[in-house]
C-alpha positions as CSV (number, residue, x, y, z in Angstrom):
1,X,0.0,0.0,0.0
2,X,1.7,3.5,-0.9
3,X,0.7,6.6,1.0
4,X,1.9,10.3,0.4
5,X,4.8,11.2,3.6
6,X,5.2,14.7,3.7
7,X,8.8,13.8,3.6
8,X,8.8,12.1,0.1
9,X,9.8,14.9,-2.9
10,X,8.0,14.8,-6.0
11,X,9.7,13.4,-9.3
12,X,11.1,16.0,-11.2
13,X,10.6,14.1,-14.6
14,X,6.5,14.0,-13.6
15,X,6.5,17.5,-13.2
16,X,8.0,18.6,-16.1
17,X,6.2,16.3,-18.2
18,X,2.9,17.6,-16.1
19,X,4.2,20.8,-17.5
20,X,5.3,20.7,-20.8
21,X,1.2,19.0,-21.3
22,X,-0.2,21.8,-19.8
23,X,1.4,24.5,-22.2
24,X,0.8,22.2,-25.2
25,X,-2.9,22.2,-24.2
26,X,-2.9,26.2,-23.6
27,X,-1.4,26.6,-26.8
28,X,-4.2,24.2,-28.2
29,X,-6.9,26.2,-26.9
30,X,-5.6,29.9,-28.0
31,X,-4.8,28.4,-31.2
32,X,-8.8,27.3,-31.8
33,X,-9.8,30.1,-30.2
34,X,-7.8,32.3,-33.2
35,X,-8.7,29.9,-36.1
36,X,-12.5,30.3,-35.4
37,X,-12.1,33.7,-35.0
38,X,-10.7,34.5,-38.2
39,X,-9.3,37.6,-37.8
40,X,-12.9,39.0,-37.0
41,X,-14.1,38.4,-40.1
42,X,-17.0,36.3,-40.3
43,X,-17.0,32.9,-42.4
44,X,-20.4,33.2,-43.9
45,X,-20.8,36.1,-45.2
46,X,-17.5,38.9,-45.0
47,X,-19.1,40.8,-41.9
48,X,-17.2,41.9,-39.5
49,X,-17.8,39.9,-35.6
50,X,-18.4,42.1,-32.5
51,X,-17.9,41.3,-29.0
52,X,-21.2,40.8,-27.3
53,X,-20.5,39.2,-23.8
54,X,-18.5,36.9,-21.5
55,X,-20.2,33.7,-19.9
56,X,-18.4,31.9,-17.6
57,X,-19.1,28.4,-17.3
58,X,-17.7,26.5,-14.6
59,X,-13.5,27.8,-13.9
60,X,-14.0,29.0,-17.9
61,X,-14.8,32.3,-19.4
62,X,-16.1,32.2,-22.7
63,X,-16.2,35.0,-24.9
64,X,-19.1,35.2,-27.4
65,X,-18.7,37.4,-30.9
66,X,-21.9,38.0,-33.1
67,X,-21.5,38.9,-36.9
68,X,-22.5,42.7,-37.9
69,X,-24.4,41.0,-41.1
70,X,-26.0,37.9,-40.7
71,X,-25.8,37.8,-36.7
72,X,-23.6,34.6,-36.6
73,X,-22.4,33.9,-33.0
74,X,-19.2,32.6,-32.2
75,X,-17.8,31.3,-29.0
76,X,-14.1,31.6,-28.0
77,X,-11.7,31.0,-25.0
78,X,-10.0,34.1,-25.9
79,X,-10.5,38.0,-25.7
80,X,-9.7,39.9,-28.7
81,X,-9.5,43.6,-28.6
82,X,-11.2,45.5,-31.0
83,X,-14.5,45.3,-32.2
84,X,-16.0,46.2,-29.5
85,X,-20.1,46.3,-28.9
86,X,-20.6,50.1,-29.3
87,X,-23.1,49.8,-26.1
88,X,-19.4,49.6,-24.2
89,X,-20.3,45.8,-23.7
């Protein structure tokens, strides 16, 4: 039977590998986030997307973009400045 003694030091190989997975899954996310934002320009029709709100689900904040044109709605794990609701939202 193994138990944790608050003596015993943690492998430094687990830890780094714990590491290195969490950037690679960071850069993941961030990398979605930009692809589906497109540069705010919307897929469908050319429009340009505006920031509408944040929802936070859970430990997440999501951030939610809505085309000028044909009111497509987007979801993203990442901010991006600019385009900006003009209601200061």
């Amino acid at each position: 039977m193994s138990y944790y003694h608050p003596d015993s030091k943690p492998s430094w190989p687990f830890i780094f590998i714990l590491i290195i997975i969490l950037v690679v899954v960071w850069l993941i996310e961030t990398g979605v986030s930009t692809n589906v934002y497109n540069n705010g320009i919307c897929r469908n029709c050319g429009g340009t997307y505006i920031y509408q709100q944040a929802v936070g689900r859970g430990h997440y904040v999501h951030y939610l973009y809505k085309c000028n044109k044909c009111n497509d709605i987007i979801e993203t794990n990442t901010y991006f400045k600019g385009n900006e609701n003009q209601n200061g939202m």
